[in-house]
N, C-alpha and C positions, 0 to 999 in steps of 0.2 A: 605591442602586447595585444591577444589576442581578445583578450577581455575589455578594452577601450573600444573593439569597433562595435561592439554591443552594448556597452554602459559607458556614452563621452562624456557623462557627471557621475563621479564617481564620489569626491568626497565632501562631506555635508556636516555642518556645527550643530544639527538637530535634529529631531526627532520631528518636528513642523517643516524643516526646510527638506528632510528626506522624503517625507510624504508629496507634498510639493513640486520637487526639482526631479527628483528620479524619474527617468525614462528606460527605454530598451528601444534599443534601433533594432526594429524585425528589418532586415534584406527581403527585397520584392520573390526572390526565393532561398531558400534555406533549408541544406541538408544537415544534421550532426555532422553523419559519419566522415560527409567530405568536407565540409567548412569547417569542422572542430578536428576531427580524429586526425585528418592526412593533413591539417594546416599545424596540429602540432608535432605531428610525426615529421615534417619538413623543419620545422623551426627548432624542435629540441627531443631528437631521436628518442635520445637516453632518456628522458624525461621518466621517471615512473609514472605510470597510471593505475595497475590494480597489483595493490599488496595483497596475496593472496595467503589462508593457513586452514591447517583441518586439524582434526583432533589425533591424528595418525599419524600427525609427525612430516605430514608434507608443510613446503612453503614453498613459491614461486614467488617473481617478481614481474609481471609486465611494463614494457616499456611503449609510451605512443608510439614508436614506430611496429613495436610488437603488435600492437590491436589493429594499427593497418591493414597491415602483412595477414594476419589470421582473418579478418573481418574479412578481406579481398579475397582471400582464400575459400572462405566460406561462404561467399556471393555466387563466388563461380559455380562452386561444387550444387549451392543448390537454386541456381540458376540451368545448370544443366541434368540435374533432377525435374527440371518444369515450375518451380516457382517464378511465380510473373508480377507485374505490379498490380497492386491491390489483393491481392490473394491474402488469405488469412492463416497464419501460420500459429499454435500452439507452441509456448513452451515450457517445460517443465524441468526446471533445469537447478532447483532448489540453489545455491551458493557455491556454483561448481563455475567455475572459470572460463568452459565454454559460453555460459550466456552470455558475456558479454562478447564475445566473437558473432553469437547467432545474432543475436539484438544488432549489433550495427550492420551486420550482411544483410539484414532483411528491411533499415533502414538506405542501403545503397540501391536495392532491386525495388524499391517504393513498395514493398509487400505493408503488410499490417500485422503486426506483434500483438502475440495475445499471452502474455505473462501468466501462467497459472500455477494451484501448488501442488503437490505431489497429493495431497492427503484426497483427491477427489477421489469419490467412489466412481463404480460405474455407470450408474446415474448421472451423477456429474460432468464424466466426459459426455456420454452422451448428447445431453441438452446444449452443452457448448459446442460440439463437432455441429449440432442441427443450428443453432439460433445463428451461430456464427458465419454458418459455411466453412468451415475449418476444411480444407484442403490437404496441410499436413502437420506433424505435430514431431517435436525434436523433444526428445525426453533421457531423464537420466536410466539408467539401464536397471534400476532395483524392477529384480522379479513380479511382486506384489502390484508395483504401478505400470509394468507393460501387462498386464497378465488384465489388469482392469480397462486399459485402452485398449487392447484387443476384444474385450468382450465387447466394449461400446462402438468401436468398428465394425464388428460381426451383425449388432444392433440396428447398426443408420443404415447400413443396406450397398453403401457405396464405400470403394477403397481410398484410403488415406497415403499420402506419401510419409513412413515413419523412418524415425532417425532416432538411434540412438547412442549416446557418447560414452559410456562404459560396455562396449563386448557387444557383440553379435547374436543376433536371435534371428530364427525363422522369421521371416515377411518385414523384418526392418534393415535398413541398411545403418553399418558400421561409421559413424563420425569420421574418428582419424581417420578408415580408408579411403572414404569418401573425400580427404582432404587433400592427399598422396597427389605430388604433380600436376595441383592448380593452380594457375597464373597468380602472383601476389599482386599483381594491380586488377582493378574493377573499372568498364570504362565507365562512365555518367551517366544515365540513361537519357537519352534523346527523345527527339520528338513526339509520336505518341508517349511514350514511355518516359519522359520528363515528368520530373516530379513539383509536384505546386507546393505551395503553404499551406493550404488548405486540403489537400488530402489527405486521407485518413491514416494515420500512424502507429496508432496504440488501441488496444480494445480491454479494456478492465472491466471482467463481472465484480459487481458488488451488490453484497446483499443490500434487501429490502424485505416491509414487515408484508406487503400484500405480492403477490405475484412470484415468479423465479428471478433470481438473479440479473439486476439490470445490467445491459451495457453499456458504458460507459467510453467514448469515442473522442481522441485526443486527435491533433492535424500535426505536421512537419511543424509547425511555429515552437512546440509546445514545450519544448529544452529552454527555450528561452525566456518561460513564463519561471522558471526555479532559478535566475540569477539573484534575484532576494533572497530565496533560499538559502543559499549556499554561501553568499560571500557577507550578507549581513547579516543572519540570523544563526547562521552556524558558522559563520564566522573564518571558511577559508581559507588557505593562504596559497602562494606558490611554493611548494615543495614543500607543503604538507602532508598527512595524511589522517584522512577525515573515514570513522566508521560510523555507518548507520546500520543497526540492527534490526534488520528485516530479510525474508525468505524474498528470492528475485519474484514470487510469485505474487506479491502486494505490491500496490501501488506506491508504496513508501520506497520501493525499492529507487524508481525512478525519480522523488525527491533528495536520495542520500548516496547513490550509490554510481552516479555516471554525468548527468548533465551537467546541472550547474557549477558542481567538482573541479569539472574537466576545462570546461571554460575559462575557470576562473586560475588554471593550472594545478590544482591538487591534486594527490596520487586519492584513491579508494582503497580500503580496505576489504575484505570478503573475509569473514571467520565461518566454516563452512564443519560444523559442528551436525552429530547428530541430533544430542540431548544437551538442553542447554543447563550448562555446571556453572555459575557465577564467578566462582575461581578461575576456570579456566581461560573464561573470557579476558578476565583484569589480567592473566599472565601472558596472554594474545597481544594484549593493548600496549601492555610496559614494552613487549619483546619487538614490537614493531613500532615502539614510538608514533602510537596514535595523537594528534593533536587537538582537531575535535570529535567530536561525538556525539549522536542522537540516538535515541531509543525511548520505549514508549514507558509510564510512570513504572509499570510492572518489572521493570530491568533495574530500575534501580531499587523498585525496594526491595530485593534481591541484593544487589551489590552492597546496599549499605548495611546488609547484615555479616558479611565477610568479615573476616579481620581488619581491624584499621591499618594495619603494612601493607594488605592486598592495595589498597586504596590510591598508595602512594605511587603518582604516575606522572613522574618529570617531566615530561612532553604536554601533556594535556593541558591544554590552553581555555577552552569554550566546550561546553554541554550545553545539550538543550533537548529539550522533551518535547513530547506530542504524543496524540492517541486518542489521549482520556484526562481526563480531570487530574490534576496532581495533588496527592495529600504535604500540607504544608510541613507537618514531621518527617516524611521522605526531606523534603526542602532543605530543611535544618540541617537533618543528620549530614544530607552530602555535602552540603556546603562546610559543616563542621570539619568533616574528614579532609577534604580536598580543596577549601578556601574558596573551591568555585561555584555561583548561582546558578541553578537550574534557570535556564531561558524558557518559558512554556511557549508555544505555536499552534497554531491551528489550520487547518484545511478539507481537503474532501479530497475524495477520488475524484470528481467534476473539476476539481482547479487545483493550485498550486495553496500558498502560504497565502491566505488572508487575515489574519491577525497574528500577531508575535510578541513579545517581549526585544527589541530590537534595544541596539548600543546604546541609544539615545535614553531609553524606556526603564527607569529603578523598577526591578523584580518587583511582584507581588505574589506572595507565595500565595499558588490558586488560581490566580487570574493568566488568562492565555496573551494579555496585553493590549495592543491596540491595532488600528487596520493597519495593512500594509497599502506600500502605495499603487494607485493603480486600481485598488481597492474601492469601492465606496458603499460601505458597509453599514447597516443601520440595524436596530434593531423595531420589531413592530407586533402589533396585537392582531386579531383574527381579521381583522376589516381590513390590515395593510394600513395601518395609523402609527405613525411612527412615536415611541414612548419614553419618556421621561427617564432619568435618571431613574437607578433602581426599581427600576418596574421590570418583571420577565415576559419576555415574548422571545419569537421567531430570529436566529439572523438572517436578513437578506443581501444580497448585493443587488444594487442597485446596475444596470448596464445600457439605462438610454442614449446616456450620452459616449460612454466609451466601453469596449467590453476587456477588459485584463486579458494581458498576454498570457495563454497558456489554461485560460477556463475550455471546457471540453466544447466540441463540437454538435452535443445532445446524444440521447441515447441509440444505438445504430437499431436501425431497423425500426424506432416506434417515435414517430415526429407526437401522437399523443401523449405519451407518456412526458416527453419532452416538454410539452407546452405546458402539462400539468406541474410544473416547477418553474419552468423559463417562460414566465408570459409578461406584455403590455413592460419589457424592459425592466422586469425585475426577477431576480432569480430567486425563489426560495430552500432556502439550505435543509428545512424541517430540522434544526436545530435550535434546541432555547438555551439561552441565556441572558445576563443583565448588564446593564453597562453602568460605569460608578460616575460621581461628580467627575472626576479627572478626565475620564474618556477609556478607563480599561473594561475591557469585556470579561467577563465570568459566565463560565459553561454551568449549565443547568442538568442537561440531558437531550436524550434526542426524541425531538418530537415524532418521531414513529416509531418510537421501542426497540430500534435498531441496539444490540446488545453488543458492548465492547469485551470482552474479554481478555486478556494478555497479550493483545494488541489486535487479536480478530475482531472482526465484523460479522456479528452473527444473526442474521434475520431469524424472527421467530416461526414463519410462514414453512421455513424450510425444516427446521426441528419438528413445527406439529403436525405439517405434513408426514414425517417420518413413525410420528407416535402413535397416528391416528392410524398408521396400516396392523400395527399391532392389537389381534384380536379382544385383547381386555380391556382395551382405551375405549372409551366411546367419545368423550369431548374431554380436550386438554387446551392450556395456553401455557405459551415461554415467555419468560421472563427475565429482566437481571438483577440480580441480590448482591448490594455491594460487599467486597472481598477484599481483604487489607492487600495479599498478593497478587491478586488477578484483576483488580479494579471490579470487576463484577464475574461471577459466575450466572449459569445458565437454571432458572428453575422451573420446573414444569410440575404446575396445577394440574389435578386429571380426576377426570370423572372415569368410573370403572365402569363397565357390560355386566350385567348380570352374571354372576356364576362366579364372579370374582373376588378376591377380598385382599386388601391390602395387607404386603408381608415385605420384610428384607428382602426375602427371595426374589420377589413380583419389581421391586427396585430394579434389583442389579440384571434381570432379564430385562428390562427397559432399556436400561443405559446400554446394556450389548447388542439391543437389539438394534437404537440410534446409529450406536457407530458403525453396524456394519450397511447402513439404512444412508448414511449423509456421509459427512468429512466425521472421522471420529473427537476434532476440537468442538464441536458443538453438540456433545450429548449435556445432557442435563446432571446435574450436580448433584440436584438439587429435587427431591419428587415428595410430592406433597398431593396426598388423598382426600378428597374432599368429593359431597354430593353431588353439588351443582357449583356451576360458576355462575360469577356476578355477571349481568348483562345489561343492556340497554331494551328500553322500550321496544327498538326496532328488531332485538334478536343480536347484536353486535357484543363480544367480549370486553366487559370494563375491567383494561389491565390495570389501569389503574388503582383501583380498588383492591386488585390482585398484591399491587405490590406496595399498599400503603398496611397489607395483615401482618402480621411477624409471622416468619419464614422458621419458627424456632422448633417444631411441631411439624417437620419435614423429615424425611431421613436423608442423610448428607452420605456422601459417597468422597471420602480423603483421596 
């Protein structure tokens, strides 16, 4: 079994002896695509691996030997396009079936995956094409998103290798034809062109409250940091099928949607919707015999307003949550409806699952549980003094003595920024929250105002950046104002330029002006008029203060 040569303790009578006993055999080298993909495409062809469905009435089914055959096909093709190892490759490929083909072809040619979502403006490609060195970018064929990477090409100054997998346009090359008559096998890459554990893999922007979008830089090990994932926390099985509700363009994709999945033998799911209907979801799940399932608190409290028959979903074995904080009445209701505990989880873009609700662990509606192993997690105050039962501070992990299989590599490109979190063997998360007599942690918020939203991550840097080019703003700050639906919406404080005066109208010009300005998930909800903003002595915005005023006295945008 292929999940024994990576986990030789596998089963545990506790929740102390899992922490404890659990290891991960990392191989001195380790590919996915060719240790996992073509080791279970040899061993069990037929095996399903990605249940695929869209709102149009399509369904597929791939089978490991199928993601072989395609991945191999896809190495070639853009291996003889000029992708080389280390090269940085874009993709945008929202829940459409080719990324998992591109993703392990550019895991076979040791390129580097850089997962992004459709909704960037042209700005946004931009700054990625530049910080990244983006080389080439594979995207889905919607008009609107090549029409914005071609402007941000025209921009950087230099030509891009573009691909895209719905239809043909000027200056890109076609997918499927591209595919027409490629060898199904990939040879290994050799000598120079061997690939380590330690080279670069994966590149995830994620926001942040000062700067642009960090990057976030994983190595070949890093499949193997989400076998907790997958088989203890959500629970796994062989000839399962396991959905995680996320766009391929987040980081969540890669905790639910391929590695630890795959290892541990279970098929994937991909519901590859435009607009997300709650109904339609649950009639996805029944029709395909979902068995587990993750999504972030905003999906279900969604789901648990459905009908109680929607609900009823014979297969389904394990849920568990992650994102954001979960309200204990979500808790209830889904467990009411469907008999089963929300599991809560936690982690970052920087690493895998460091806190869970794991088998061992009785739910605590609200609490994200306790470390996972591997982990060594603590919580602490501003000095780095580690604090008592129910006191809030910082979580850190701790990594002097071992560092967790699957924590990132640091941010590419800025070893400062890096140290500014990862220093003297301790990482800090810039997350708060508490830990109880037991040992369960409870999420606070995050200590850099980073805003969750419906499972986004929405830096406020980049919002007020946006508001501030519009001629009426003169000084603004973003904010989050919790949301029964969306765990938080987005609110923006603004001080006006003279000549202006706050109106409905002055509103909804804002918010259109955001979204054509950023990604349009991060316009503000939420605008609220006001003289001046609270500050610090030094000149600095106290959000805080922002967001401890009642938000009631704003005009809201439904």
């Amino acid at each position: 079994m292929l999940l024994e040569r990576y986990l030789p303790c596998r089963d545990f009578s506790s929740y102390e002896a899992f922490h404890r006993d659990f290891r991960i055999q990392v191989p001195p080298s380790f590919n996915f695509a060719t240790d996992v993909v073509d080791e279970l495409a040899a061993v069990q062809p037929d095996g399903k691996a990605l249940v695929w469905s869209d709102d149009h009435g399509g369904d597929a089914v791939f089978t490991f030997a199928d993601m072989a055959r395609e991945s191999a096909r896809t190495a070639n093709f853009l291996q003889a396009c000029g992708v080389r190892k280390g090269d940085a490759v874009m993709l945008v490929l929202k829940r459409r079936y080719e990324f998992w083909f591109c993703l392990l072809a550019l895991h076979r040619l040791g390129a580097v995956a850089i997962p992004a979502t459709h909704l960037l403006t042209t700005k946004d490609f931009l700054y990625r094409f530049q910080a990244a060195k983006v080389t080439a970018l594979i995207s889905v064929g919607e008009p609107a998103v090549l029409d914005r990477a071609d402007e941000a090409e025209q921009a950087l100054g230099r030509p891009l290798l573009k691909i895209t997998v719905t239809g043909g346009r000027p200056g890109w090359r076609d997918f499927a034809d591209g595919l027409r008559g490629r060898p199904e096998r990939f040879a290994v890459p050799a000598g120079a062109d061997a690939i380590r554990n330690d080279d670069p893999m994966l590149l995830y922007f994620t926001s942040g409250t000062t700067g642009m979008p960090k990057m976030v830089s994983h190595t070949y090990s890093y499949p193997l940091g989400h076998l907790a994932t997958a088989v203890y926390w959500q629970g796994v099985q062989p000839g399962g099928v396991h959905l995680t509700v996320a766009d391929t363009g987040w980081a969540k994709a890669a905790w639910g949607k391929i590695y630890g999945q795959w290892i541990a033998g279970s098929a994937v799911m991909a519901y590859d919707y435009d607009k997300f209907v709650p109904g339609r979801l649950l009639a996805a799940m029944a029709r395909h015999g979902v068995t587990t399932f993750c999504a972030p608190p905003t999906v279900y409290r969604f789901l648990i307003k459905e009908p109680p028959e929607a609900l009823r979903l014979p297969a389904l074995r394990r849920a568990v949550v992650a994102g954001e904080p979960l309200n204990p009445e979500v808790f209830n209701r889904f467990r009411e409806l469907t008999g089963l505990s929300l599991l809560e989880g936690y982690g970052q873009t920087e690493m895998t699952l460091a806190i869970a609700t794991y088998p061992w662990v009785t739910p605590r509606p609200g609490s994200m549980g306790m470390p996972s192993p591997g982990y060594d997690v603590d919580i602490v105050d501003e000095d780095g003094q580690s604090l008592e039962s129910g006191c809030e501070g910082q979580i850190i992990i701790r990594t002097a003595t071992s560092t967790p299989v699957g924590m990132f590599a640091g941010y590419y490109g800025d070893p400062e920024l890096t140290r500014s979190v990862w220093r003297d063997g301790i990482y800090y998360t810039g997350d708060v929250a508490w830990r109880d007599e037991d040992g369960y942690y409870w999420f606070v918020g995050r200590a850099d105002d980073v805003i969750k939203s419906s499972g986004y991550r929405i830096g406020p840097f980049e919002v007020e950046s946006a508001l501030l080019e519009h001629p009426a703003v003169l000084e603004c700050a973003i904010t989050g104002v919790p949301d029964d639906d969306r765990g938080q919406i987005v609110k923006a404080t603004v001080v006006l330029t003279a000549g202006h005066a706050p109106s409905p109208r002055l509103v909804a010009e804002l918010q259109e002006h955001v979204k054509k300005t950023t990604a349009p998930y991060k316009y503000p909800r939420l605008i609220e008029f006001v003289p001046a903003l609270p500050k610090t002595i030094s000149g600095k915005i106290r959000r805080v203060a922002i967001r401890g005023e009642a938000a009631s006295n704003g005009d809201q945008d439904e």
